[in-house]
DRENMARRO-643708 format. One record per residue (C-alpha): residue number from 1; x, y, z. Coordinates in Angstrom, 1 decimal, padded with zeros to 4 digits. Layout:
residues N
<NUM; <X; Y; Z>>;
...
***
This chain:
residues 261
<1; <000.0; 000.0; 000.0>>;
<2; <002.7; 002.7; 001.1>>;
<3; <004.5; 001.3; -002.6>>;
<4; <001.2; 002.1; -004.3>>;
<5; <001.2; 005.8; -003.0>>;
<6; <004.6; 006.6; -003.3>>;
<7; <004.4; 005.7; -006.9>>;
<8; <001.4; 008.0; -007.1>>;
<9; <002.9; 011.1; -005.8>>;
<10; <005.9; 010.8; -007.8>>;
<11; <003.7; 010.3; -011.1>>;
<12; <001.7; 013.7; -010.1>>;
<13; <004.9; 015.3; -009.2>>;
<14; <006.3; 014.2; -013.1>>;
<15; <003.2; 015.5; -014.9>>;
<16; <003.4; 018.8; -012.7>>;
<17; <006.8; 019.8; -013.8>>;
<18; <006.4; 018.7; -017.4>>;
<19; <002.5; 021.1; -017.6>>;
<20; <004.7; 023.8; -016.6>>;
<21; <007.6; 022.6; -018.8>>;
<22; <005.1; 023.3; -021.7>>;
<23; <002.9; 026.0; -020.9>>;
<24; <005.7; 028.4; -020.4>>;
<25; <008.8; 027.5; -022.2>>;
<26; <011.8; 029.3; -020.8>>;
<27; <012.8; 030.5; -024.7>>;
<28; <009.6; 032.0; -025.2>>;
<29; <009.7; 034.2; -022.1>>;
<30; <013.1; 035.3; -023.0>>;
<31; <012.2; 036.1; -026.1>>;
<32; <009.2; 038.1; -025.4>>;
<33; <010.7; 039.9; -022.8>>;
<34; <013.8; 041.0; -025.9>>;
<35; <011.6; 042.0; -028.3>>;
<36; <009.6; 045.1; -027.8>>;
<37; <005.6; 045.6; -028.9>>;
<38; <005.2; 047.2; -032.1>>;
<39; <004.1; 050.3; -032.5>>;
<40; <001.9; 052.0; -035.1>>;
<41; <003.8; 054.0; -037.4>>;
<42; <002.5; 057.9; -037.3>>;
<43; <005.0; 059.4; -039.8>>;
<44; <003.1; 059.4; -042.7>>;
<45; <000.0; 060.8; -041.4>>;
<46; <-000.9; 063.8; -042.6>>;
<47; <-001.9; 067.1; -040.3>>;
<48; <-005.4; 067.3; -039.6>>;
<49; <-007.0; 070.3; -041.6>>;
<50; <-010.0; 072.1; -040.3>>;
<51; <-012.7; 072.5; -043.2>>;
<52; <-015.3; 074.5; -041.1>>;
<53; <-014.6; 077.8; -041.9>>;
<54; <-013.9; 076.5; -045.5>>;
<55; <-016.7; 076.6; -048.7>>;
<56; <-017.7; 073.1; -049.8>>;
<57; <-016.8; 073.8; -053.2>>;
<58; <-013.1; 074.6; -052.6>>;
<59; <-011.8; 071.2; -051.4>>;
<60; <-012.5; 067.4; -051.8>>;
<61; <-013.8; 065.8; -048.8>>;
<62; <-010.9; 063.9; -046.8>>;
<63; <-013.3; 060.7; -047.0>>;
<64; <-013.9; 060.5; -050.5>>;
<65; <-010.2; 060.7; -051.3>>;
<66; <-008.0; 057.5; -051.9>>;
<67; <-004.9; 056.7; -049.8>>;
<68; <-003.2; 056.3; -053.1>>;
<69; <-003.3; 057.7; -056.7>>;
<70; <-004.5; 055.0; -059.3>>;
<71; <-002.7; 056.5; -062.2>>;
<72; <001.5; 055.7; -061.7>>;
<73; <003.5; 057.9; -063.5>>;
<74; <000.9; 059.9; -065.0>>;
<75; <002.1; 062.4; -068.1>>;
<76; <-001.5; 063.6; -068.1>>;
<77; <-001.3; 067.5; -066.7>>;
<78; <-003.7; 068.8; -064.8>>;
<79; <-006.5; 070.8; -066.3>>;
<80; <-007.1; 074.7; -065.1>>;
<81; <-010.5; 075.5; -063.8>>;
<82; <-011.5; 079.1; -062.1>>;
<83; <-011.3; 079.0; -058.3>>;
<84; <-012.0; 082.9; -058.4>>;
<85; <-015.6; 084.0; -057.0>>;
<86; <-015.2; 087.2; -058.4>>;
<87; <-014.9; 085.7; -061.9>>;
<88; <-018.0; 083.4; -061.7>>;
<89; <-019.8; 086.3; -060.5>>;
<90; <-018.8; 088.1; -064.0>>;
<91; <-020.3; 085.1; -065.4>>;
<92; <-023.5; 085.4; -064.0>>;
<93; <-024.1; 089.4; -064.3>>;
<94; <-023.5; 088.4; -068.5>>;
<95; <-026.4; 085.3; -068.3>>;
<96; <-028.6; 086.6; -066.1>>;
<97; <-028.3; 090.5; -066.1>>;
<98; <-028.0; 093.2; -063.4>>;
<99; <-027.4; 091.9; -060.2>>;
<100; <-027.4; 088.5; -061.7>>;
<101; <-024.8; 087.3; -058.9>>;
<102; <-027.3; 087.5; -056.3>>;
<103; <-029.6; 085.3; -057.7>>;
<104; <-027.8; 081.9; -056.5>>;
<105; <-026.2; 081.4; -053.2>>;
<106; <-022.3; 080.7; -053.4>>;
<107; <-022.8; 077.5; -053.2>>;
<108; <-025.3; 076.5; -056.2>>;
<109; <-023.7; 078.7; -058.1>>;
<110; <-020.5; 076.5; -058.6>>;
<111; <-022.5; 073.8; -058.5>>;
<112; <-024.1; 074.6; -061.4>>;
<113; <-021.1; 075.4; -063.5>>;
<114; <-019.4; 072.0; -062.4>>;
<115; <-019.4; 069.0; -064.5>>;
<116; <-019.1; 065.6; -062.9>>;
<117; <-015.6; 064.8; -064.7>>;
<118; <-014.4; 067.8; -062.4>>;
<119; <-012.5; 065.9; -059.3>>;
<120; <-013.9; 062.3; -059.9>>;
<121; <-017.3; 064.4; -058.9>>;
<122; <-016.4; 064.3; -055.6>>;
<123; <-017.1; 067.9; -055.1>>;
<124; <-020.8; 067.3; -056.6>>;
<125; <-022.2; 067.7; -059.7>>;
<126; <-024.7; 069.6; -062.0>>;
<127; <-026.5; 066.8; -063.8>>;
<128; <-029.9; 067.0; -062.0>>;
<129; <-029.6; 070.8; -062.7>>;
<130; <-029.3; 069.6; -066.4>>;
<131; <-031.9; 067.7; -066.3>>;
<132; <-034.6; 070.0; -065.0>>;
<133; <-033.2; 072.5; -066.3>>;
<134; <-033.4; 071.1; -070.0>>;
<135; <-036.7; 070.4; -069.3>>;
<136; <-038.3; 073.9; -068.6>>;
<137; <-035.8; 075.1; -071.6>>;
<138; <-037.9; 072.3; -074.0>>;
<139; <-040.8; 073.6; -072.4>>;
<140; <-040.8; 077.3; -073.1>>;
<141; <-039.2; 076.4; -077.0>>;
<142; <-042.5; 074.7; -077.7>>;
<143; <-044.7; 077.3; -076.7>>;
<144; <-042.9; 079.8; -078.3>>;
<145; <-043.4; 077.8; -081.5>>;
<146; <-047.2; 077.3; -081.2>>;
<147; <-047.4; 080.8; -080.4>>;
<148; <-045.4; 082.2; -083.4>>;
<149; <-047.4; 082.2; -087.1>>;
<150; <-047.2; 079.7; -089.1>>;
<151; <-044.4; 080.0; -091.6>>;
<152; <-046.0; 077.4; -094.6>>;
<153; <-049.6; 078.8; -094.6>>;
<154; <-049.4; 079.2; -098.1>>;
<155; <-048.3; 075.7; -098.7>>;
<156; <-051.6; 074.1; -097.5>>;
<157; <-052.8; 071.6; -099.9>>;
<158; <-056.7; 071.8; -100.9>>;
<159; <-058.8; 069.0; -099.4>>;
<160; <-060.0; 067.1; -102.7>>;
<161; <-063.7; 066.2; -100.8>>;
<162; <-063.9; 070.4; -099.9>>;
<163; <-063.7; 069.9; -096.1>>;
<164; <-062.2; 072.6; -094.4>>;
<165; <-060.2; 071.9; -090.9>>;
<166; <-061.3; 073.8; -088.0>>;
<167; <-059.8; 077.4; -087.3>>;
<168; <-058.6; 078.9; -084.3>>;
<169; <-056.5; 081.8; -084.0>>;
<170; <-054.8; 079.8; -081.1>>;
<171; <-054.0; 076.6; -083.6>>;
<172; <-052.2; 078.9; -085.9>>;
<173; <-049.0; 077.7; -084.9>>;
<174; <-048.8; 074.0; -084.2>>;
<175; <-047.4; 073.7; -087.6>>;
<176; <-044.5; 074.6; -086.2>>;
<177; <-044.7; 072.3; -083.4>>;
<178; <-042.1; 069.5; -085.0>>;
<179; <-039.4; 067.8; -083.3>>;
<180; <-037.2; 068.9; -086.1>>;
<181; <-037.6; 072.6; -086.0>>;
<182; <-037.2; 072.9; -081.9>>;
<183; <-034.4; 070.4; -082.4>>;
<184; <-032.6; 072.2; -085.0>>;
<185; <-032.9; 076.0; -082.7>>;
<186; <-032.1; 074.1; -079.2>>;
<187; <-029.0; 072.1; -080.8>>;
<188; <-026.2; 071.7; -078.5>>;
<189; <-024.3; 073.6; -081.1>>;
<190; <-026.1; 076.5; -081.0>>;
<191; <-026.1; 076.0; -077.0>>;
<192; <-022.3; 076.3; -077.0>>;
<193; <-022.2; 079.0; -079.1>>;
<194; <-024.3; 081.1; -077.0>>;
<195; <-022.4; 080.2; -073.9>>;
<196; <-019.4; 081.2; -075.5>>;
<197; <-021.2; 084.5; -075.9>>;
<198; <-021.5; 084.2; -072.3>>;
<199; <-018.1; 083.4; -071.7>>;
<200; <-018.8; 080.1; -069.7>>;
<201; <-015.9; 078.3; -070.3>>;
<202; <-014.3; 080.5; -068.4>>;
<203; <-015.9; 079.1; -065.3>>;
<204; <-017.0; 075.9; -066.5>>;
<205; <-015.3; 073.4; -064.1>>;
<206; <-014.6; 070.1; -066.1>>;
<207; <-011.5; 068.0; -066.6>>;
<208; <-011.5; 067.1; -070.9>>;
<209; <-010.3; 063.5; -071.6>>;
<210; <-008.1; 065.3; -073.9>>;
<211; <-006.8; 068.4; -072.2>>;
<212; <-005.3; 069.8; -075.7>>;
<213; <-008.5; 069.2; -078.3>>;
<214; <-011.2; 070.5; -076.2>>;
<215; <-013.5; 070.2; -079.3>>;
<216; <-012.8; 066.2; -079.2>>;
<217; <-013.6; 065.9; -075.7>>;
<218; <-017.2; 066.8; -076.3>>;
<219; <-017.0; 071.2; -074.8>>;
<220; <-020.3; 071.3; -077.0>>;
<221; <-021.8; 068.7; -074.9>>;
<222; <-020.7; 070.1; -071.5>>;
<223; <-021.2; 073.9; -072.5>>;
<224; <-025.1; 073.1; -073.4>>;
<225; <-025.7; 071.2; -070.2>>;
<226; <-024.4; 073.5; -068.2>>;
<227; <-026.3; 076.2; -069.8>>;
<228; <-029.6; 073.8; -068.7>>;
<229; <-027.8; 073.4; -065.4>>;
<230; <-028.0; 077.0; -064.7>>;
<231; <-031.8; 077.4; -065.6>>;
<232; <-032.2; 074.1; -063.5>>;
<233; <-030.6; 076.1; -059.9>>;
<234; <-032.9; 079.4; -061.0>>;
<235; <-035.8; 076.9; -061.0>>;
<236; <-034.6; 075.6; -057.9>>;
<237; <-034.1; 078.7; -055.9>>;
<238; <-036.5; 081.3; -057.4>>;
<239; <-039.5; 079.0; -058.7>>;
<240; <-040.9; 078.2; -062.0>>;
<241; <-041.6; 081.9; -063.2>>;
<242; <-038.1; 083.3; -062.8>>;
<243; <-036.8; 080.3; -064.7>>;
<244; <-039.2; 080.8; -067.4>>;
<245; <-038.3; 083.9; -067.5>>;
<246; <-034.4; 083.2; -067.9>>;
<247; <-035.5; 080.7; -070.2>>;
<248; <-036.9; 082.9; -072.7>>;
<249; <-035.0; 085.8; -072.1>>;
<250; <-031.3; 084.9; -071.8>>;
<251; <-031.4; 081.3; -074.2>>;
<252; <-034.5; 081.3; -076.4>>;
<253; <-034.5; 085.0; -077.8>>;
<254; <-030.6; 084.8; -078.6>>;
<255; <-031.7; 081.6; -080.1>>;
<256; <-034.0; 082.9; -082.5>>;
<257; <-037.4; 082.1; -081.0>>;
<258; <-040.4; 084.7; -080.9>>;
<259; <-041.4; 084.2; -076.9>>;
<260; <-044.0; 086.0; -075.5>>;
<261; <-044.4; 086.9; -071.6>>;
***
């Protein structure tokens, strides 16, 4: 019996010393007591910048900006857009008239005079602008077609059975309602070369695909929908009636359109 025991204790006493053999190992506490924790490294991180003071339009959001540039060893050069308010405010005063710089707030107006190839459109963009915009534009082109004479009155052919078509003084001009004719005078040619008049392109924000043939990376395109995107942020700021208004006034009549109030 007192064999039995003894040989007992000295089995406990062996698994003992070889649990702590094992659980802590005498190289692995040197080691970690050599080798210090790592530490984040903090030297690359830029400054923190403080953006309350500063206008939305004037900087790209810190979290919509990648931690690296995608294009390595880029030859493209960068494109120059206005940054000047006092400039985009000359803009304005030519489109829209006297005082035509108070009619936005600072921050619609570069909106609407910023295309969404500007800064990956991370500053935002004017297509909804555009799009509303082109809308009241279309709008005010076809009344001012069904309200202008119609130009082919002496063209009308005879009816051979000797019916004759209702009359209405205000029918006169539907003739002139074709998709042709209003797409022919609201052209984005003709769009451009009003806003040249206007002098857009000096504040058009927009970065060209090809930053030395402006004409093959589409200006005609982005000068016309920027022209909407203006009458768009009227719309959206002053209402319906002053957009009409800047609709006939500062686009249609240039354009050749007889608009009445």
């Amino acid at each position: 019996m007192a064999s039995m025991l003894s040989t007992r204790a000295v089995r406990s006493t062996l698994s003992c010393s070889a649990c702590r053999s094992v659980a802590v190992p005498s190289a692995v506490v040197s080691s970690a007591t050599l080798l210090p924790r790592r530490a984040l490294s903090t030297s690359t991180e830029e400054t923190p910048v403080d953006y309350t003071d500063k206008p939305r339009w004037s900087y790209t959001p810190p979290s919509a900006k990648a931690p690296f540039s995608l294009r390595f060893d880029s030859k493209r050069r960068e494109f120059p857009v206005n940054s000047d308010p006092k400039v985009l405010d000359q803009f304005y005063i030519r489109m829209l008239g006297n005082d035509g710089e108070k009619v936005l707030s600072d921050e619609v107006k570069w909106l609407a005079v910023t295309h969404k190839s500007f800064d990956q459109g991370r500053r935002g963009f004017n297509d909804r602008l555009a799009f509303l915009g082109k809308r009241i534009v279309q709008l005010q082109a076809s009344l001012a077609l069904a309200q202008s004479p119609e130009t082919n009155a002496a063209n009308t052919v005879a009816d051979t059975f000797g019916r004759e078509p209702f009359v209405h003084p205000a029918l006169d001009g539907l003739p002139n309602l074709s998709p042709n004719t209003k797409n022919f005078l609201t052209s984005k040619s003709k769009l451009a070369e009003l806003a040249q008049k206007y002098e857009l392109e000096k504040v058009l924000r927009w970065s060209p695909r090809k930053p030395n043939n402006l004409a093959g990376s589409g200006i005609e395109l982005v000068l016309a929908h920027t022209m909407y995107a203006v009458v768009g942020a009227v719309s959206l700021e002053k209402g319906g009636h002053v957009a009409n208004q800047v609709a006939r006034e500062r686009i249609l009549d240039p354009l050749g359109f007889k608009t009445s109030a």
